[in-house]
C-alpha positions as CSV (number, residue, x, y, z in Angstrom):
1,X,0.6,33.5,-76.5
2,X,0.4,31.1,-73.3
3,X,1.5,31.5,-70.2
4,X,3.7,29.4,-68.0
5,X,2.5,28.2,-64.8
6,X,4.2,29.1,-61.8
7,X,3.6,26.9,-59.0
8,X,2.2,28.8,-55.7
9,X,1.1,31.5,-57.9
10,X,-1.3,34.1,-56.6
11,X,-3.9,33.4,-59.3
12,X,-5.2,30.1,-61.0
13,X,-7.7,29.1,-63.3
14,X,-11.0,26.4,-62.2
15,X,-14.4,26.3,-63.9
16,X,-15.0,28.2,-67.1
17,X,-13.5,31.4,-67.0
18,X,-13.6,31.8,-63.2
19,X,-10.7,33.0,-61.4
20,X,-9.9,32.0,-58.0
21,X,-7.7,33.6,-55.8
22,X,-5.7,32.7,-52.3
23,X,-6.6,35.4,-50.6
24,X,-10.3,34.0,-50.0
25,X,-12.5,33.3,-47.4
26,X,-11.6,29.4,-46.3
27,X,-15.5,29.0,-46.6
28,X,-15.3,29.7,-50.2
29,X,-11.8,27.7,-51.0
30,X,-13.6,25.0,-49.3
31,X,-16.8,24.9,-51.8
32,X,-14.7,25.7,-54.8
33,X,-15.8,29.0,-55.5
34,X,-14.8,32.5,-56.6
35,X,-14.9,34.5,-52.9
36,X,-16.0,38.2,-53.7
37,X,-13.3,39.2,-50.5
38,X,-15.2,41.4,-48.7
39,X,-14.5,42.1,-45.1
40,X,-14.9,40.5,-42.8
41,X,-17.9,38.5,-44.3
42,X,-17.8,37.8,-47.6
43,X,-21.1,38.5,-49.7
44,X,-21.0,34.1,-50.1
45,X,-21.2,33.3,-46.3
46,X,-23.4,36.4,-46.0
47,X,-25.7,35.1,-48.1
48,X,-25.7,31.4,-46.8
49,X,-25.0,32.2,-43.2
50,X,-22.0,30.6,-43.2
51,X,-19.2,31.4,-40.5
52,X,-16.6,33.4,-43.0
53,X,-12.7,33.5,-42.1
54,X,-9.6,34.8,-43.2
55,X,-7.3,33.6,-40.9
56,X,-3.9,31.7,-41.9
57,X,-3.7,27.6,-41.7
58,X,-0.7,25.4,-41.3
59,X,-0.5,22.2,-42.6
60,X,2.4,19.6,-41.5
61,X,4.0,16.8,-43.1
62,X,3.4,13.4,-41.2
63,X,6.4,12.7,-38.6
64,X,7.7,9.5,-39.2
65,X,9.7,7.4,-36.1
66,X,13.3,7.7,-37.4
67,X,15.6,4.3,-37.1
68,X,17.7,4.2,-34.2
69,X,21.4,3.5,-35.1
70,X,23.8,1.9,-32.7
71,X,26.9,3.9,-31.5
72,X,29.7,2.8,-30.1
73,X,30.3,4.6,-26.8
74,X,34.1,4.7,-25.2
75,X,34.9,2.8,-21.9
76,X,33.8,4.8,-19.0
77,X,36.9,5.8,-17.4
78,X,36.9,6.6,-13.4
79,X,39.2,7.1,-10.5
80,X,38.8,3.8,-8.3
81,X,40.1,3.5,-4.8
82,X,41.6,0.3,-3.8
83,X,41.5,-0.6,-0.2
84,X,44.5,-2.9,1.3
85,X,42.2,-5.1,3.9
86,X,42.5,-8.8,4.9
87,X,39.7,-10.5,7.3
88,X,41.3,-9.5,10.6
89,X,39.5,-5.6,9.4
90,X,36.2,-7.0,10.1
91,X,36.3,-8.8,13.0
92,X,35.1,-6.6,15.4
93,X,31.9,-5.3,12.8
94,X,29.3,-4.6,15.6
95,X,25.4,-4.9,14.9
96,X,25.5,-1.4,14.6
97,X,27.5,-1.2,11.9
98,X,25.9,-4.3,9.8
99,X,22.2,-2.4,10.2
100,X,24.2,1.4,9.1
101,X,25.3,-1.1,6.1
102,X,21.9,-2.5,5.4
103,X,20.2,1.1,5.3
104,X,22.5,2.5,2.7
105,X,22.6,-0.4,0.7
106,X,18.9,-1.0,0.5
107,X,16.8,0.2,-2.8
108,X,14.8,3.9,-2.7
109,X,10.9,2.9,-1.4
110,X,10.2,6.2,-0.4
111,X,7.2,5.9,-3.2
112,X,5.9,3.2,-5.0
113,X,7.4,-0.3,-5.1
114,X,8.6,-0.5,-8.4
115,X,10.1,-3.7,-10.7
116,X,13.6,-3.6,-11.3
117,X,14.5,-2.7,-14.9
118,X,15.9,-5.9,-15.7
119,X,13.1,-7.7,-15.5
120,X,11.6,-9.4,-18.9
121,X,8.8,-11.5,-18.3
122,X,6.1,-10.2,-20.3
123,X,6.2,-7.3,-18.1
124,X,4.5,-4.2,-18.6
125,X,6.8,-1.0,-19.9
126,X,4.8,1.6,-17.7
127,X,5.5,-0.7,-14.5
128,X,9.1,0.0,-14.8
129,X,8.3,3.6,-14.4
130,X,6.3,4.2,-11.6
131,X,9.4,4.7,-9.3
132,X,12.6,4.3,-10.6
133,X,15.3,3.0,-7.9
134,X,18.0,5.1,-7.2
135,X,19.7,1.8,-6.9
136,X,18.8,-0.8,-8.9
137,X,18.9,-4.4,-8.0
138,X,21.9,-6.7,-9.4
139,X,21.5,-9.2,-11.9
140,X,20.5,-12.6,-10.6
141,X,22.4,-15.6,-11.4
142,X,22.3,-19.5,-10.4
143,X,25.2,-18.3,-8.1
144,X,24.2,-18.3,-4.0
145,X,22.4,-15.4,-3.2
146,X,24.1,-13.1,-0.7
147,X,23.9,-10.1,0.9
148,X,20.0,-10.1,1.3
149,X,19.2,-9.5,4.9
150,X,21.5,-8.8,7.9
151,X,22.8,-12.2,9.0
152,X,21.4,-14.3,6.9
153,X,23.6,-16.9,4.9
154,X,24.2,-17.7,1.4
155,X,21.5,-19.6,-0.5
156,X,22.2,-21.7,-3.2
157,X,18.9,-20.6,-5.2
158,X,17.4,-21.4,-8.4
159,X,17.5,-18.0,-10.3
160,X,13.1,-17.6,-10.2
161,X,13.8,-18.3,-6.4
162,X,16.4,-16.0,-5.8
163,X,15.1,-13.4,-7.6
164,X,11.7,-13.5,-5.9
165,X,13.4,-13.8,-2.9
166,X,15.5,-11.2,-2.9
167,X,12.8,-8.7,-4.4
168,X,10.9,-10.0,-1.1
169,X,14.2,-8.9,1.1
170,X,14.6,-5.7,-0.5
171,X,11.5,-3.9,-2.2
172,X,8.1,-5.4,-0.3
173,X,10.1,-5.8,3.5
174,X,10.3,-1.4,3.9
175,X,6.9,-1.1,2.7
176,X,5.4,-3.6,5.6
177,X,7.0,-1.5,8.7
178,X,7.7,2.1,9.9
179,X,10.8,1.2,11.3
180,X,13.4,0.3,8.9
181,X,15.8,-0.8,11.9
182,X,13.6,-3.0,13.6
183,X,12.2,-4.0,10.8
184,X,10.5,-7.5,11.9
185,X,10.2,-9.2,8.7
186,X,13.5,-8.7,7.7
187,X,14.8,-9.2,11.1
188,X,12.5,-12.1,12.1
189,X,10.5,-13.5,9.4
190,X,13.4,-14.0,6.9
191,X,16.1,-15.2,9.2
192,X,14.1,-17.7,10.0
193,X,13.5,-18.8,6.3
194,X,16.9,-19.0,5.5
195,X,17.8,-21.5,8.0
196,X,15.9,-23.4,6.6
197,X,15.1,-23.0,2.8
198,X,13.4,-26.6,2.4
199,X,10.9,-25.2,4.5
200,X,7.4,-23.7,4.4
201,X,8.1,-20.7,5.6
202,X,10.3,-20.0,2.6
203,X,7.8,-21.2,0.0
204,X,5.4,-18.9,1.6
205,X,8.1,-15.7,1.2
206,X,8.8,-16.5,-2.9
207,X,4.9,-17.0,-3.0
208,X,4.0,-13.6,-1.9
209,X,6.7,-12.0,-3.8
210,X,5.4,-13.9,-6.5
211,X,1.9,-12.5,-5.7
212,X,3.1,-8.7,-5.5
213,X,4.9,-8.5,-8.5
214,X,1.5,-9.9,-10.5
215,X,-0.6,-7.7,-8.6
216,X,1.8,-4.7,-10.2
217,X,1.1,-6.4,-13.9
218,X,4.0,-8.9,-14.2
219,X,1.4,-13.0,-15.1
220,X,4.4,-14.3,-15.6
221,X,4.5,-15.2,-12.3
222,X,0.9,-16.3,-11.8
223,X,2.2,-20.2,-11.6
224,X,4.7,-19.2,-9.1
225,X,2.2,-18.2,-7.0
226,X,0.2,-21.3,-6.3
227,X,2.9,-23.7,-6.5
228,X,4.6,-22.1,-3.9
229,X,1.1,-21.8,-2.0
230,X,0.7,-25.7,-2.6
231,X,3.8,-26.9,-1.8
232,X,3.6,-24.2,1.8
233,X,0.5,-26.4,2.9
234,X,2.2,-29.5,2.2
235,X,4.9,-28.8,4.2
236,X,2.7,-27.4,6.8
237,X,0.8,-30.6,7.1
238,X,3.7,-32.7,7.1
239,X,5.3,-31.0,9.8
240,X,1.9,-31.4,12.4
241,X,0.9,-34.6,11.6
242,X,3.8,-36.2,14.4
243,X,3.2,-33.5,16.7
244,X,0.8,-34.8,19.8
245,X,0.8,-31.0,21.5
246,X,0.7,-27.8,19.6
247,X,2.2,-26.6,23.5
248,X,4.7,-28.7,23.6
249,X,6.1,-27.7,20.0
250,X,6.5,-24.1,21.3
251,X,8.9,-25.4,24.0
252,X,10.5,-28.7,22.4
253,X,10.6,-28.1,18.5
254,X,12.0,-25.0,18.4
255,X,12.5,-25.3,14.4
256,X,8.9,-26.3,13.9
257,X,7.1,-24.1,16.1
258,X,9.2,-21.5,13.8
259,X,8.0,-22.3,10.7
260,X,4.6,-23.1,11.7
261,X,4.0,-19.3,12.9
262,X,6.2,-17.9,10.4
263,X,4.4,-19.3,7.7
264,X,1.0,-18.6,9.6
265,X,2.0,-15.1,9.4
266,X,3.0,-15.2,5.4
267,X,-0.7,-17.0,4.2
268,X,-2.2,-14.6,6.2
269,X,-0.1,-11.3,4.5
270,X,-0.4,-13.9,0.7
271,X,-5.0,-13.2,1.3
272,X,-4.8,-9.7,2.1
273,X,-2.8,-9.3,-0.6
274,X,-4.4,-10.8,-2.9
275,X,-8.2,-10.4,-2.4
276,X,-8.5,-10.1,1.0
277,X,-10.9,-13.1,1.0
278,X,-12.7,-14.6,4.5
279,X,-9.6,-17.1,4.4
280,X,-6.9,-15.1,6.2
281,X,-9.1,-15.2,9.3
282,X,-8.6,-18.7,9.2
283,X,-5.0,-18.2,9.5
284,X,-5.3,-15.8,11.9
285,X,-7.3,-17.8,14.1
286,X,-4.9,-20.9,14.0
287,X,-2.2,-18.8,15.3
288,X,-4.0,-17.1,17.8
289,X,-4.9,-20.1,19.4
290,X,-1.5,-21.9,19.0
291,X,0.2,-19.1,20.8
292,X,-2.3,-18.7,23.3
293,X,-2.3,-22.7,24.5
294,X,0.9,-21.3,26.3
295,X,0.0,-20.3,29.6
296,X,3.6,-19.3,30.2
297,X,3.9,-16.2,27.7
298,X,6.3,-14.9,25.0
299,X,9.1,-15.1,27.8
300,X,9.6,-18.6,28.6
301,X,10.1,-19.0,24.9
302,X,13.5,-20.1,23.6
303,X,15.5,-17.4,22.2
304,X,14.9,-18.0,18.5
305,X,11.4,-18.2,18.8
306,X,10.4,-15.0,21.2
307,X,11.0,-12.9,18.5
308,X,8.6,-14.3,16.2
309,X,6.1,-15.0,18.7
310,X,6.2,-11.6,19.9
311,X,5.9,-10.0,16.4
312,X,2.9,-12.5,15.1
313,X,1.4,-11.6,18.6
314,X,1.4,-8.1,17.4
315,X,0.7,-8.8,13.4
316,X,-2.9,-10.9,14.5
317,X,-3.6,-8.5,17.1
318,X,-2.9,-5.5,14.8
319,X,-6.0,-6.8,11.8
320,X,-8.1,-8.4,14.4
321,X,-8.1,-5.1,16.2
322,X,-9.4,-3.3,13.2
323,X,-11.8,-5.5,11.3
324,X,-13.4,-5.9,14.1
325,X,-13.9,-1.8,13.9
326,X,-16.0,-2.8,10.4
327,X,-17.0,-6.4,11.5
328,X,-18.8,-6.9,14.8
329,X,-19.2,-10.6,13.8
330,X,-15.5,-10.5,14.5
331,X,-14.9,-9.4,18.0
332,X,-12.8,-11.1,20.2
333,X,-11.6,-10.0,23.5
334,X,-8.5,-8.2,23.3
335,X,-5.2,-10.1,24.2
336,X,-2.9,-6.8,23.6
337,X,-0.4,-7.1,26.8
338,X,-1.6,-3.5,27.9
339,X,1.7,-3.3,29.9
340,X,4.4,-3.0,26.6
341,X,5.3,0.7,27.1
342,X,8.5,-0.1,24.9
343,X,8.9,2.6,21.7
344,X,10.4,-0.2,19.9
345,X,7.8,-2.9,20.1
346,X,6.8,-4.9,17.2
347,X,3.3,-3.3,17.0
348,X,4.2,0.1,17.2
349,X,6.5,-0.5,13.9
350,X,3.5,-2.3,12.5
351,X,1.2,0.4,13.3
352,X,2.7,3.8,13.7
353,X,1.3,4.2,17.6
354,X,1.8,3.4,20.8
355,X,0.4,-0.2,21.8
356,X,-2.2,1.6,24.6
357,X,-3.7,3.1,21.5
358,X,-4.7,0.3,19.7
359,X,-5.7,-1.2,23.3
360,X,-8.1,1.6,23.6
361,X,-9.3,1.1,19.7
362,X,-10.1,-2.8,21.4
363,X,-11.6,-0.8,24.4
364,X,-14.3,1.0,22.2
365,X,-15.1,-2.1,20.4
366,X,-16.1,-4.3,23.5
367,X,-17.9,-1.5,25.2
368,X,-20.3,-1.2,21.7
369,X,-20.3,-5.1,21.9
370,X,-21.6,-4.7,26.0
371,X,-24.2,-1.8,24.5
372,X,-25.9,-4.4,22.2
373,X,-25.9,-7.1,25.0
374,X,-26.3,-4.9,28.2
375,X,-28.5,-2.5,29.4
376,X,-27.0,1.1,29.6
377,X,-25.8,1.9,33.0
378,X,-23.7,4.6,35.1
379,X,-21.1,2.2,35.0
380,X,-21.4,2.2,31.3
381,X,-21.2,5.8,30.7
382,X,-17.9,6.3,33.0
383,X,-16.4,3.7,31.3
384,X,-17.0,5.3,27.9
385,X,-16.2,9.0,29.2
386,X,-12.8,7.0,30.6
387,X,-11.7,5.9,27.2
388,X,-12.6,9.4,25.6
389,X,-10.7,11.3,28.6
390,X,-7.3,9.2,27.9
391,X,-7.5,9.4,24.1
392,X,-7.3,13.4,25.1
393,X,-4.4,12.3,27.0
394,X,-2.5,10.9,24.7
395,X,-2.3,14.4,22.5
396,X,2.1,14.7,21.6
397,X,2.7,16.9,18.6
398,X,5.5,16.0,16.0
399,X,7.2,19.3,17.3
400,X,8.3,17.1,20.4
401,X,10.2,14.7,18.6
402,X,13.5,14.7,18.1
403,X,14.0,13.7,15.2
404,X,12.3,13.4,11.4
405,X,11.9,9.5,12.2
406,X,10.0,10.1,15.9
407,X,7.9,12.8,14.2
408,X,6.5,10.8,11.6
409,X,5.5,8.3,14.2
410,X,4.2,11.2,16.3
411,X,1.9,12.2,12.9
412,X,0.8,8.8,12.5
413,X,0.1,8.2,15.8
414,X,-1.9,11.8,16.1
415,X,-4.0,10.6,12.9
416,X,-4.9,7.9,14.8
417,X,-5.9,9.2,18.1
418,X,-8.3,11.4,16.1
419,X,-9.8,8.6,14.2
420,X,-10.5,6.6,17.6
421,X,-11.8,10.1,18.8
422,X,-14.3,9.4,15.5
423,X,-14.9,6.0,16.0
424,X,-15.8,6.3,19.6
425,X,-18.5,9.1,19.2
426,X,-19.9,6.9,16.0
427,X,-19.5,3.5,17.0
428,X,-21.0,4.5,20.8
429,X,-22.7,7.7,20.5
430,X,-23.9,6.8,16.6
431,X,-22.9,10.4,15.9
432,X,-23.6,11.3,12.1
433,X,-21.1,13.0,9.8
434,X,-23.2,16.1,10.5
435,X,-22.4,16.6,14.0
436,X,-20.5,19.5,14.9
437,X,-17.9,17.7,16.8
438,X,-17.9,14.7,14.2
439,X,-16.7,17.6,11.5
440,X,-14.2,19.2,13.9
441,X,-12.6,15.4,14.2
442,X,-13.2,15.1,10.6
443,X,-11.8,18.2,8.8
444,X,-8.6,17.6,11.2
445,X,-8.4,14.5,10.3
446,X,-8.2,14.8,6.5
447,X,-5.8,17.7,7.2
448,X,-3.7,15.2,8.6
449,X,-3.9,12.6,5.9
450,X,-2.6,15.4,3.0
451,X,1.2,15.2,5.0
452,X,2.0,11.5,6.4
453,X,3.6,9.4,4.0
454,X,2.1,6.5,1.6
455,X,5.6,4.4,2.0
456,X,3.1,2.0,4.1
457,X,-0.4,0.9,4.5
458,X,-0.5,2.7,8.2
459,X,-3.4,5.2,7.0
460,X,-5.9,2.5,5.7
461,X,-7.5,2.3,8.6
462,X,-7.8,6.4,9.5
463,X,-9.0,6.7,5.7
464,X,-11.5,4.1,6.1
465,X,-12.9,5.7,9.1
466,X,-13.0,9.1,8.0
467,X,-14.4,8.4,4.7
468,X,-17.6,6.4,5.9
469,X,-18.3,8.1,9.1
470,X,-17.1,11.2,9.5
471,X,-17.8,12.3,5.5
472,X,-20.9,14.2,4.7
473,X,-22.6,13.8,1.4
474,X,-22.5,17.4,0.1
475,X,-18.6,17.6,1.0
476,X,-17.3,16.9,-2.7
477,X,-14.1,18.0,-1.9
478,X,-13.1,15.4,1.4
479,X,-14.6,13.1,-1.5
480,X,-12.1,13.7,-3.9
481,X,-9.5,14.1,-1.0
482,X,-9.9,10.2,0.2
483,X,-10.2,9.0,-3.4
484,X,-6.7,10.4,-4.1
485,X,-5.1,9.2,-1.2
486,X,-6.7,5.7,-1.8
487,X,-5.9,5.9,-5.5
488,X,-1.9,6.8,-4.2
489,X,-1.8,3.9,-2.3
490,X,-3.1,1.5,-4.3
491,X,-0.4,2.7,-6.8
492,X,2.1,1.6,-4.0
493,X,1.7,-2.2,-4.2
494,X,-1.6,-3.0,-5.4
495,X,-3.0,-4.1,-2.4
496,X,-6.3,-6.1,-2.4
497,X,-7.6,-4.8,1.7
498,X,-7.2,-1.6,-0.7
499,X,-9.1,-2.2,-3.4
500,X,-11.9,-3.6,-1.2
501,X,-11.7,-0.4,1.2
502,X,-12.4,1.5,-1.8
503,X,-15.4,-0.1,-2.9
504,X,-17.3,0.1,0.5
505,X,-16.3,4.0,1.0
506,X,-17.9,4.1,-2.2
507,X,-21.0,1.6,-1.5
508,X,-21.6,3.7,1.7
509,X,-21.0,7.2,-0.3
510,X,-23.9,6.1,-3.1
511,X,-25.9,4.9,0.3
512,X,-25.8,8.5,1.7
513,X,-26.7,9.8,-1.2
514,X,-29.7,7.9,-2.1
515,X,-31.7,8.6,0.9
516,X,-31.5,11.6,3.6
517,X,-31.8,9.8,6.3
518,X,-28.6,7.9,5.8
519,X,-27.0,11.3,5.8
520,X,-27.2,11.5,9.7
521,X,-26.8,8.0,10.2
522,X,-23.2,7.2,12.4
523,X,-21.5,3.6,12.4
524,X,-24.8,1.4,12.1
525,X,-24.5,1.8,8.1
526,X,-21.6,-0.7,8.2
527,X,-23.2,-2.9,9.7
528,X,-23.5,-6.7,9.1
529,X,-22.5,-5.3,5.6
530,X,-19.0,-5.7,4.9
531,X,-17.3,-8.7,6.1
532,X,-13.9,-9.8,6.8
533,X,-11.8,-6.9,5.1
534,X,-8.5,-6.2,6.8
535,X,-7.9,-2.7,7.5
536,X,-4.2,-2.8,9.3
């Protein structure tokens, strides 16, 4: 009489008259084999010194990705407030009011410049996500584009132009300045582009919004980038070749002289950008010495043009300050005007401190250059104790300020005191990272670094220090404390002065490392090693 088989049964039949069970070892279900059952090791494992287990196994049925269906979702419905206003309203709309305006219509960049989600050129999905705007760009159209800047007029744009432009105008402009009201790139730089969009000035603006939105993944606009750059130099050399005095420009050509420097300043901020090659020194230089052939100063300028010269005063100032903290090859003699005490001056929205700071930064730097040339004197030494007593000096806490704005400049500007502090006793003394006080400055430092904000590139220069001077080998966790923060702000805009800081903190890390007596060794490992990289 047979039997019917019921499927999951407890029993079933295999080889020749062997019985097999479920309630084996998994050892013995796996080899196809009767298991004797004892516990907890079977007489089978036993035997072979296998591992033997009784324990219950799930096995899942593969997930397949379901097809989305479309729904139909109802009208949003809302309570909308209509406003009865005619053009008489606005007439008396102060500047204050336009800048209140600007602010609370301007895209989240308290993070990571991010695409807007409308973009589709090839562009990566994970981009989109990095910081999601609170609120997102509008739609671009072959309509003028409006509403971009304070004061600046409509622009009948292409839609690639307008799109870069106003990407430039809204996402890139916060990251490049502390002080969102003062803003000089907004306030300055693009003004003076939209007077005149047939200019160089502009080319130069779409070409390094072009540039940042490929350094963040986006190739699509990889052409964009040189044609603008191309048709920027053209321009550029058009415009100089009637000009018989760069001087005279400044005081005669008002227009000119604007786009020359503005575009001066934009191929210099396109190179850092992108690589941070030798070439934006050459930019640099050229406007240096263009606004330097006037003996009259930044005040005898006409009115459209004393903003801009003051700011790319402070912008070539700013990197030729630093780099010259990495590159000795690169000193010059410092033309900061030492007697700007203002709290809104272009340079301190560009750097975060107060302009006698960076003067003393300068300060350091031609004392080390006299110390190569010179022979050590008294004079020497009170000079260097005078630049260490007033960094002291300039000691304010954020608790001072009074309010969240001041106190981040306050932060900023404390980071940077220290890090002169650091690069005074390395560059001068050639302290090592092992020095008592070089570690006090040090472990302050970092501390410092963990609470100031990545929304700009302020810190680059602080981290730079710190890492390579004030870093001792055996310290794995200030290692892994500057990667992050470089890593964080890389992730910000992709900047290539980053991604080149990064590789010489590490160059000089593995340098430490390989022999002791790099260990001690204070600001003579950088140098004649690094070139022309731009730490501002």
């Amino acid at each position: 009489m047979g039997h019917a088989a019921r499927p999951g049964g407890a029993r079933r039949r295999s080889r020749a008259g062997e019985v097999r069970t479920r309630s084996g070892c998994w050892k013995c279900r796996e080899r196809r084999v009767k298991c004797p059952e004892q516990r907890p090791i079977c007489g089978h494992c036993e035997r072979l010194g296998f591992v033997c287990t009784y324990d219950v196994r799930l096995s899942w049925q593969t997930v397949q990705k379901a097809e989305p269906r479309r729904r139909k979702t109802a009208p949003r419905v809302q309570d909308w407030m209509f406003l009865n206003t005619v053009s008489e309203d606005f007439v008396d709309t102060d500047l204050f009011d336009l800048f209140l305006w600007d602010d609370l219509s301007s895209c989240d960049t308290s993070s990571v410049i991010s695409t807007p989600s409308h973009l589709s050129r090839g562009s990566s999905p994970s981009l989109s996500t990095l910081s999601p705007s609170s609120s997102p760009l509008p739609t671009y159209t072959e309509t003028p584009c409006q509403d971009i800047a304070p004061y600046i007029p409509p622009l009948a744009l292409s839609k690639d132009d307008a799109y870069l432009w106003e990407y430039f105008a809204t996402c890139v402009t916060p990251q490049c300045s502390l002080d969102n009201i003062t803003n000089p790139y907004r306030n300055v730089v693009l003004r003076i582009a939209a007077s005149s969009p047939q200019g160089p000035l502009f080319q130069c603006i779409i070409g390094a919004s072009a540039n940042q939105l490929h350094n963040l993944g986006h190739k699509g606009f990889e052409a964009k980038i040189w044609h603008s750059r191309a048709n920027a130099l053209a321009l550029l050399r058009r415009g100089m070749e009637g000009q018989v005095s760069l001087t005279d420009t400044l005081h005669t050509d008002y227009d000119s002289a604007a786009q020359i420097l503005g575009s001066a300043v934009m191929l210099c901020f396109s190179e850092i950008l992108q690589d941070c090659s030798e070439t934006w020194t050459a930019h640099a230089d050229f406007a240096l010495s263009y606004l330097q052939r006037d003996d009259g100063g930044t005040q005898t300028l006409a009115p459209v043009l004393r903003d801009l010269a003051q700011f790319s005063v402070s912008y070539f100032t700013y990197h030729r300050v630093l780099v010259a903290t990495a590159s000795p090859r690169l000193f010059t003699r410092s033309v900061i005007a030492r007697k700007e005490t203002s709290r809104t001056t272009p340079l301190r929205s560009l750097t975060g401190c107060p302009d006698r700071l960076l003067a003393l930064i300068a300060d350091v730097t031609e004392l080390a250059y006299e110390q190569e040339t010179l022979e050590l004197t008294d004079e020497f030494a009170h000079r260097r104790n005078s630049i260490e007593r007033e960094l002291h000096e300039l000691y304010q806490p954020a608790t001072s300020a009074p309010d969240a704005e001041e106190a981040e400049f306050n932060h900023v500007a404390e980071l940077k005191r220290l890090t002169t502090l650091l690069y005074l006793h390395s560059r001068i003394d050639n302290a090592g990272p092992r020095e008592p006080h070089v570690m006090r400055l040090t472990a302050r430092i970092l501390q410092l670094l963990k609470g100031i904000s990545l929304r700009t590139n302020t810190i680059l220069w602080s981290l730079f220090i710190v890492a390579t001077l004030g870093v001792r080998p055996e310290s794995d966790g200030d290692r892994n404390l500057v990667i992050e923060r470089l890593a964080a702000l890389q992730q910000t805009r992709q900047l290539g002065n980053v991604r080149k800081a990064r590789q010489i903190i590490e160059d000089v890390w593995r340098t430490r490392d390989l022999k002791a007596s790099h260990a001690t060794r204070g600001w003579s490992i950088l140098t004649d090693k690094y070139g022309t990289i731009s730490l501002a």
